[in-house]
Wavefront OBJ file of the C-alpha trace (Angstrom):
o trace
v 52.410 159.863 169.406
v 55.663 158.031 168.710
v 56.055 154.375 168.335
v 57.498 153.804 172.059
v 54.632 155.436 173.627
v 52.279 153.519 171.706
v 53.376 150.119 172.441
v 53.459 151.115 176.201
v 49.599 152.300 176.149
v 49.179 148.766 174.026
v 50.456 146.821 176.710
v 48.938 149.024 179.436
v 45.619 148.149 177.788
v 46.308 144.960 177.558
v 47.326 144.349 180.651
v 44.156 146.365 182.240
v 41.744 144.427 180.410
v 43.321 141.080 181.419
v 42.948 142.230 184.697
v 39.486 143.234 184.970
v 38.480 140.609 182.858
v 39.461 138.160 185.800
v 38.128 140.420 188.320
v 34.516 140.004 186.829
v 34.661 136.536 187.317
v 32.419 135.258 190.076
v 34.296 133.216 192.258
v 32.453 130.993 194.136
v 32.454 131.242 197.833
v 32.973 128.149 200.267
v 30.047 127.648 202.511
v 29.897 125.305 205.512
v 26.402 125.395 205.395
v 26.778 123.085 202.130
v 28.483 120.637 203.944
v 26.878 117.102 205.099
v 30.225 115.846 206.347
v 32.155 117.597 208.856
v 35.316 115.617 207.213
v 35.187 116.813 203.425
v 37.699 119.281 202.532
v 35.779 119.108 199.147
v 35.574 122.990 197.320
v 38.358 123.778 199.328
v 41.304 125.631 197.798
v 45.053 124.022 197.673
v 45.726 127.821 199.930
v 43.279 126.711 202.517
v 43.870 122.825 202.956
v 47.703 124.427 203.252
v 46.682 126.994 205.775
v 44.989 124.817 207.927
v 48.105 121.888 207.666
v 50.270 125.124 208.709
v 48.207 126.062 211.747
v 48.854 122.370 213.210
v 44.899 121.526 212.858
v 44.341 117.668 213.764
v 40.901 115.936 213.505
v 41.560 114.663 216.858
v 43.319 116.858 219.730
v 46.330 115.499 221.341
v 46.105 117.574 225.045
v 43.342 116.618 226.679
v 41.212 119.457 227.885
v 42.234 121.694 224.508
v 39.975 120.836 221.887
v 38.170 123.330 219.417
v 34.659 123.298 221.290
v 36.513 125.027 224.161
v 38.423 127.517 221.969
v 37.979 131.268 221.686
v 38.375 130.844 218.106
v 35.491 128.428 217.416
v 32.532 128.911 215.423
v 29.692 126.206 216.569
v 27.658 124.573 215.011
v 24.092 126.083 214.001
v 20.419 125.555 212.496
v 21.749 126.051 209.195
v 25.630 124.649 209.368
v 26.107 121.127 211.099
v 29.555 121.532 211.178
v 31.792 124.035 213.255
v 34.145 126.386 211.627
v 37.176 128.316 212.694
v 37.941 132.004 212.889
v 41.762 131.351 211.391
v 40.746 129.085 208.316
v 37.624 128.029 205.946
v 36.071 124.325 206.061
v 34.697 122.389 208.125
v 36.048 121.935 211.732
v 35.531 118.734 214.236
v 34.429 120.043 217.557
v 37.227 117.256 219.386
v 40.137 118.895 216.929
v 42.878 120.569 217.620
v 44.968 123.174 216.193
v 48.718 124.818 217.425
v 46.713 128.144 217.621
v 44.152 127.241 220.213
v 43.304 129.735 223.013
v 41.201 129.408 225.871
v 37.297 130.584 225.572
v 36.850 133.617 227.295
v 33.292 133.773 228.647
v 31.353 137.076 228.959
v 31.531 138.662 232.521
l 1 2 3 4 5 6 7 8 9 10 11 12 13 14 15 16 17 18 19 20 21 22 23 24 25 26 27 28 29 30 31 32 33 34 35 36 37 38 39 40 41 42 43 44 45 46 47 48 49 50 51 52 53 54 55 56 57 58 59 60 61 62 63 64 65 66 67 68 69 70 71 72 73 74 75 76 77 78 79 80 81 82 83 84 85 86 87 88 89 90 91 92 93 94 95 96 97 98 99 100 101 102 103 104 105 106 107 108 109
């Protein structure tokens, strides 16, 4: 083996081990059924808190008549999770909020 091919295999190595080295990480996972207030964005990511600022989610809907309890994309509250959740985002979501993405619930004929 020359000397070029063996630095690229070194960093190939390197590289691969980084990688899976991160990979085996356990990453925790965001439940709403840990949360006690439907307000705290707590454990969420900066990607998430960004997502759901760039979907045009307010804790209080503007149109009256569109709110999240009425929208397809709404994930009610249950036994287990007193807050409702959203198809488009993690965390907690506020049954009167309101988001730019909001569709009409579709009920089962």
């Amino acid at each position: 083996m020359n000397r070029r091919k063996s630095i690229k295999t070194l960093i190939a190595s390197t590289g691969a081990v980084f990688f899976l080295s991160k990979c085996s990480q356990p990453k925790e996972e965001y439940k709403l059924e840990n949360i006690k207030d439907c307000g705290d964005l707590t454990g969420l990511s900066e990607e998430e808190v960004a997502k759901r600022k760039s979907l045009g989610y307010e804790e209080k809907s503007p149109l009256e008549g569109d709110k999240c309890d009425n929208c397809q994309l709404y994930l009610p509250p249950t036994e287990k999770r007193k807050c409702g959740g959203c198809q488009l985002f993690k965390g907690p979501v506020n049954a009167d909020a309101y988001c730019t993405y909001w569709a009409p619930r579709v009920e089962n004929a």
